[in-house]
N, C-alpha and C positions, 0 to 999 in steps of 0.2 A: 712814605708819602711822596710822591712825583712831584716833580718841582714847577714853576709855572711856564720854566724855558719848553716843559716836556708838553706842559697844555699848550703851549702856545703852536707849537709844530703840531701837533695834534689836529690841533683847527686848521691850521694851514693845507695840512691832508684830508680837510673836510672829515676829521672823525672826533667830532664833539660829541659825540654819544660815547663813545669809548672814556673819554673824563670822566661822565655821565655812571658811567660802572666799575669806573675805578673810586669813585667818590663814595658809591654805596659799598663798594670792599672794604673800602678804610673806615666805614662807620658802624663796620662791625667785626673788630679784628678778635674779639675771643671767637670766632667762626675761618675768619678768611684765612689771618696769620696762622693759625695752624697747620693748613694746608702746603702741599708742595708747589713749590712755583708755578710746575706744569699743568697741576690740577687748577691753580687759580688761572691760569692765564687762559686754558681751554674753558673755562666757564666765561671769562670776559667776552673772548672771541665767539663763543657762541650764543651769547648777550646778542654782543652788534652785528652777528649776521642774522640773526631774528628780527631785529630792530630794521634793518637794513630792506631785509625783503619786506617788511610788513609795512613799510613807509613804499618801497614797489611796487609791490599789490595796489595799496591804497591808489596810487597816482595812475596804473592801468585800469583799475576800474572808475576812476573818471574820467578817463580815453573812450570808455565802453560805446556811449549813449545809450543806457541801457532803456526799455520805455517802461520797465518798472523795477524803478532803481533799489526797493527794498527786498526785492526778489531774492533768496536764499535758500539753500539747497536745505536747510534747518526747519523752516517755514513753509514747509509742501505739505500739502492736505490731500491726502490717501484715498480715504472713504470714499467710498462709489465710486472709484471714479476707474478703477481696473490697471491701476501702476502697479506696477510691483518695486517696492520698495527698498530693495535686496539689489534690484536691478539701476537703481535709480542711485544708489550708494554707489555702488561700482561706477557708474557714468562719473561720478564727483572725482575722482580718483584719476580723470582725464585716458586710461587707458585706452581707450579707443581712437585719441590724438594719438598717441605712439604707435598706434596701428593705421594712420592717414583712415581711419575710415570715419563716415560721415554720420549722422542721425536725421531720419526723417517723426517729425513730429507732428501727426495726421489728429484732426480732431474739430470739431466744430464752432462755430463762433461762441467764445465767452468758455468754452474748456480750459481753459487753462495753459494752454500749449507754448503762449511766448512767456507767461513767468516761469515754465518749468525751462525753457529755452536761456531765461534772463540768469537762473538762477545756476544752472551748468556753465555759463560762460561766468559768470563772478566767479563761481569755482574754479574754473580754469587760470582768470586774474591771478587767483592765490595763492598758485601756482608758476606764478612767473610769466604766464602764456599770453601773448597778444593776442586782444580779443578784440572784434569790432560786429555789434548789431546794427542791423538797420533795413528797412521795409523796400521791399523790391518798387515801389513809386518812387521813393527818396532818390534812391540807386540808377531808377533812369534816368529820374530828371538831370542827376548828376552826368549821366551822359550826356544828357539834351545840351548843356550848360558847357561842357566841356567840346564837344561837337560847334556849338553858337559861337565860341570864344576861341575858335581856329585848333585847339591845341589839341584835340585829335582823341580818341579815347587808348593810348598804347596806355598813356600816365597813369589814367586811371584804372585801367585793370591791372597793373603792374602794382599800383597800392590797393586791392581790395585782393590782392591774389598773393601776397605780402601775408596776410594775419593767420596767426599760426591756426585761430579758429573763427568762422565768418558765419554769422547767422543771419540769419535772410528769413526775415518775416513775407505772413501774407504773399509766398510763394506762389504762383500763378491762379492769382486772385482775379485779378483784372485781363483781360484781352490781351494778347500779345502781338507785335506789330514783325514782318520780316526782320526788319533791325533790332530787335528787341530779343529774339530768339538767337542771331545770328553775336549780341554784346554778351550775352549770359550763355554762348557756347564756349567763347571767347576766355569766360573767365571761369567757367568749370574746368577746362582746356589745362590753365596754368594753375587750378588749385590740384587739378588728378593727381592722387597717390604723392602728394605732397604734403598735404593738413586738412584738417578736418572741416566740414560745411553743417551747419545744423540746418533745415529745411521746417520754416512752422508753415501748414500746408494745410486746409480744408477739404484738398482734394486729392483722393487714393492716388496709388502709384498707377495702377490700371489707366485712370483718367489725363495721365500729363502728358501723353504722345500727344493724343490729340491737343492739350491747349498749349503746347510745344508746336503745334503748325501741322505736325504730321507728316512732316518731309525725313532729309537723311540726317538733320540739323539737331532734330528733334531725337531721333535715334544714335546719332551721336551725345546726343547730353545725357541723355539715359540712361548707355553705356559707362560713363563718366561717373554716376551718380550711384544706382542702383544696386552693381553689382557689389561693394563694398561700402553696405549702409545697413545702419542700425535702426528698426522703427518699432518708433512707440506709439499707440494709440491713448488719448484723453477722451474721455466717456463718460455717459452715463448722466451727469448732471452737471449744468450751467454757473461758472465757478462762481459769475458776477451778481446773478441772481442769488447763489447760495449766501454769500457773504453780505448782499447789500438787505437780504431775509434776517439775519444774525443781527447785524448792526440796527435796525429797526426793534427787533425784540429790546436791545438791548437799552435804547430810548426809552 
């Protein structure tokens, strides 16, 4: 039994979890005592670095903002809808962060695109990855706000070009202004072949030079983007209609 001087240092190094599984060793010593020091103490420690990351997970995926927070790579609905499933497992597994390359997810309003988006980035959380969503309006205004308030936009593309994985809703949804193409070259620039970008996107790849402006700006981001990117298309049927049809039956 460890003494209380040993809890007491214990907490002092912030590892109250470790009391926490030395207390469930000692209340079952026809299991634990029999074992070798080394075997129990490798089981302790791998107790609290379980404990450890999962209480880390936990706290980056409320960093996320994620826009549907129940989003899970467990909870994806297949049918009709032209994923391939196999393909989708493998995205969970974050590979394609360890290859800096990006995902475009093309697909129409109410496909599904930013929960499959939501639910890749919680996975990546759980994985330790620093993740940040957020909708390309938010993101400007965020410049507009940083711009109004003198402090320039270097900060802030230096924190969106930081996250080891960046999702960017409603990708050139809306009109793009000179400046707007010229923030978001800026910050493709400092994410290149460094970490990954997820793109949720209505409109082909074919389509974004032109709502890119059509200049060298625009051909520079594309370079940036395209040549080492993953795309997936969402199909077939309208996931908000399917599910708000379900919940109606089920009334």
């Amino acid at each position: 039994m460890i003494s209380d001087e040993t809890k007491r240092k214990l907490r002092e190094l912030g590892l109250d979890e470790m009391n926490d599984i030395l207390k469930i060793q000692e209340s079952d010593p026809a299991l634990y005592t029999s074992m070798p020091f080394d075997e129990r103490l490798n089981l302790a420690i791998d107790s609290l670095y379980q404990y450890k990351n999962n209480n880390c997970a936990k706290h980056l995926i409320k960093q996320l903002h994620l826009r549907f927070i129940d989003a899970d790579i467990n909870t994806i609905y297949y049918a009709q809808r032209g994923l391939d499933k196999n393909k989708i497992i493998e995205l969970s597994t974050c590979q394609y962060m360890r290859n800096n390359a990006s995902l475009v997810l093309h697909g129409f309003t109410g496909s599904g695109k930013t929960f499959l988006a939501c639910a890749l980035g919680k996975a990546a959380c759980r994985q330790l990855y620093r993740v940040r969503y957020i909708r390309i309006p938010e993101l400007l205004d965020l410049r507009d706000q940083a711009v109004a308030e003198g402090r320039g936009i270097s900060k802030l593309v230096t924190k969106f070009s930081n996250y080891h994985l960046l999702i960017l809703d409603e990708w050139l949804m809306n009109q793009l202004s000179d400046e707007d193409v010229r923030f978001i070259f800026e910050l493709t620039e400092k994410r290149y072949d460094c970490y990954s970008t997820i793109f949720c996107t209505q409109y082909k790849i074919s389509d974004w030079h032109t709502r890119l402006g059509g200049g060298t700006l625009a051909d520079a981001i594309l370079d940036r983007i395209v040549h080492n990117s993953i795309r997936i298309e969402t199909r077939s049927i309208n996931m908000r209609e399917h599910f708000s049809a379900n919940l109606s039956e089920d009334v």
